[in-house]
N, C-alpha and C positions, 0 to 999 in steps of 0.2 A: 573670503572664508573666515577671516582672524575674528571679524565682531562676531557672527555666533558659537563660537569658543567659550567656554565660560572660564571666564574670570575668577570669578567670584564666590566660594561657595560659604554661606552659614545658615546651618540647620538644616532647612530644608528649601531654603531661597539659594537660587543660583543666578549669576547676573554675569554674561556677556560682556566681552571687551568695550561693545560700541555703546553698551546701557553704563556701562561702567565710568566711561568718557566721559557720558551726558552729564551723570549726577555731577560727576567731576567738575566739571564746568557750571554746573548748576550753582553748587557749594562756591564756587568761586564768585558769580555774580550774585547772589544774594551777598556774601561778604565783600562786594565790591559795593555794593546797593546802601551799605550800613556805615560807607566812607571807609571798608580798611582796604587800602593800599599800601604802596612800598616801605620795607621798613619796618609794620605794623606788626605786632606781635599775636598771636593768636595761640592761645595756650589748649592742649586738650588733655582729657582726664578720661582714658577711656581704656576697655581692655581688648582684645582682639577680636572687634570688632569692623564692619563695615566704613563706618563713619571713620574707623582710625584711617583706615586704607587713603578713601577719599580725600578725607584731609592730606595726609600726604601729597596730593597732587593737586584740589583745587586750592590750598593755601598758596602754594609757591605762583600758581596760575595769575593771584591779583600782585605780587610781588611783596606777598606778605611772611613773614618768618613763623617756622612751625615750632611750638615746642611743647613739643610731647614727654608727660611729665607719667616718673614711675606709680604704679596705683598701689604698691606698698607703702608709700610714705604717709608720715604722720603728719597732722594738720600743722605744724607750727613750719615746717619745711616748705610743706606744698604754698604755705602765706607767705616767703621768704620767696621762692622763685617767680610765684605770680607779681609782688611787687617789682624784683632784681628787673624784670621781663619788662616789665610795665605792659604789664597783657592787659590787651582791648575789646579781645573776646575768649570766651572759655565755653567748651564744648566739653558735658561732662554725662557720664552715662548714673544716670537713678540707683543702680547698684554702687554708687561712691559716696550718696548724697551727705551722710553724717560725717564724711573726714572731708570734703567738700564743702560743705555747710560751718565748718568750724573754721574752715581754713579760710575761708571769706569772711568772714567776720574778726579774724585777725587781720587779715590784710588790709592794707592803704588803699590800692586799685578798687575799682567799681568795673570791671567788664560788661559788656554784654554776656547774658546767661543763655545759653542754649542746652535745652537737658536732652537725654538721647535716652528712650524708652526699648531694650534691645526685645525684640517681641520673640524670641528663640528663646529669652533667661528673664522671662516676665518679672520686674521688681514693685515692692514699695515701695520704693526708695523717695522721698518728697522732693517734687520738683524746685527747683533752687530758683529758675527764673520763669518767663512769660514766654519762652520759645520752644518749643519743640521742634527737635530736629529735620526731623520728616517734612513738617511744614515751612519749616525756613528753607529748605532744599530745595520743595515744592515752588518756591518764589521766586530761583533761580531760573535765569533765560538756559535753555541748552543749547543755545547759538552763541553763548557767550563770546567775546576776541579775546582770550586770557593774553597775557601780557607774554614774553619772552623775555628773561633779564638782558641789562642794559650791556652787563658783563659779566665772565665768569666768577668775578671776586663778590658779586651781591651775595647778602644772605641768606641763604633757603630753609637754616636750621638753628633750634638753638636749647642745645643739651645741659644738663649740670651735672656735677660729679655726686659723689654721694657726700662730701664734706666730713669727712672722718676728722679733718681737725680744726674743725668749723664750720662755717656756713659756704653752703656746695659754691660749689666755682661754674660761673657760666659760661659755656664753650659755644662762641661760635662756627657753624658749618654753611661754606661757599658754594654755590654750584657748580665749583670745578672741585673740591672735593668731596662733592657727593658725585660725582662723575665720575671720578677717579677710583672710589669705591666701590663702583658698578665690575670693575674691569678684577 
C-alpha cells in the first residue's frame, strides 16, 4: 500500500513513495556514474524543492556527504564553503544563479554543475553548467545497489554555522547522529 502514498507534493506534481525511491536511486547512480563516491562532497543550492529531498537520500546512497547550503547567503560565503567542502558537485536551482554565479568564480573548486530548472516557479535564471537536472537523473539506473555505510561514524552530512565571528565553522554529521535525531 505504502508506494502509492504520495510522498511527494509540489505544485501540482505528486510522487509516490516507490517513484520517490526510484529517482532516489537514480540521483545516486548518475553520481556514482560521474566517480563521486565515499567521502565525496556534493554541495546543493536549492530551496524546498524536490531535488533538495532526493538529494537527501540519493547523496548518502553512493557514500557521499551532503551539504546543503543556506540560499540566503552572499556570494563570498557561499565561495568559502564550496572550497572548505571541496565540493565535487553542486546542484543549484536557476532561481540562485547570480549569487551562484558570483560565488563560483570566487571560489578555487571547479564542481560539476547541475542546474535545476523548478517547472512549478519557472525562472531566468542562466544556466551555470551543461547539466540539467532532470536529465542527469534521467541517466540514472533505478535498480541501482546504493551502498549502506561501512559504519555508523561515516559521514552523511556537512553543515556550517553562520560565522558571526568569522568564517562559518564546518560541522560534520555521522549517520548515527542523523539517526539519533530521527528519534
Amino acid at each position: 500500500v505504502w508506494p502509492d502514498q504520495t510522498a511527494v507534493i509540489h505544485g501540482n506534481r505528486k510522487l509516490g513513495y516507490q517513484a520517490f525511491y526510484t529517482r532516489c536511486r537514480q540521483l545516486a547512480s548518475a553520481l556514482a556514474q560521474r566517480g563521486i563516491g565515499v567521502g565525496d562532497t556534493v554541495s546543493v543550492m536549492l530551496p524546498n524543492v524536490p531535488p533538495m529531498l532526493e538529494a537527501h537520500y540519493g547523496v548518502p546512497m553512493t557514500g557521499a556527504v551532503l551539504h546543503s547550503m543556506n540560499t540566503r547567503l552572499d556570494a563570498g560565503i557561499v565561495a568559502f564553503q564550496l572550497d572548505h567542502a571541496n565540493t565535487k558537485v553542486l546542484i543549484t536551482d536557476r532561481e540562485l544563479a547570480p549569487v551562484m554565479k558570483e560565488a563560483l568564480a570566487l571560489a578555487k573548486v571547479r564542481p560539476l554543475i547541475i542546474d535545476y530548472d523548478d517547472l512549478e516557479f519557472p525562472q531566468i535564471g542562466e544556466r551555470l553548467g551543461s547539466l540539467d537536472y532532470e536529465a542527469f537523473v534521467g541517466e540514472g539506473d533505478p535498480n541501482f545497489a546504493w551502498r549502506m555505510p561501512e559504519n555508523e561514524w561515516e559521514a552523511i552530512g556537512l553543515n556550517y554555522t553562520s560565522g558571526t565571528t568569522g568564517n562559518p565553522k564546518g560541522v560534520v554529521v555521522h549517520h548515527r547522529g542523523a539517526a539519533l535525531m530521527c528519534f
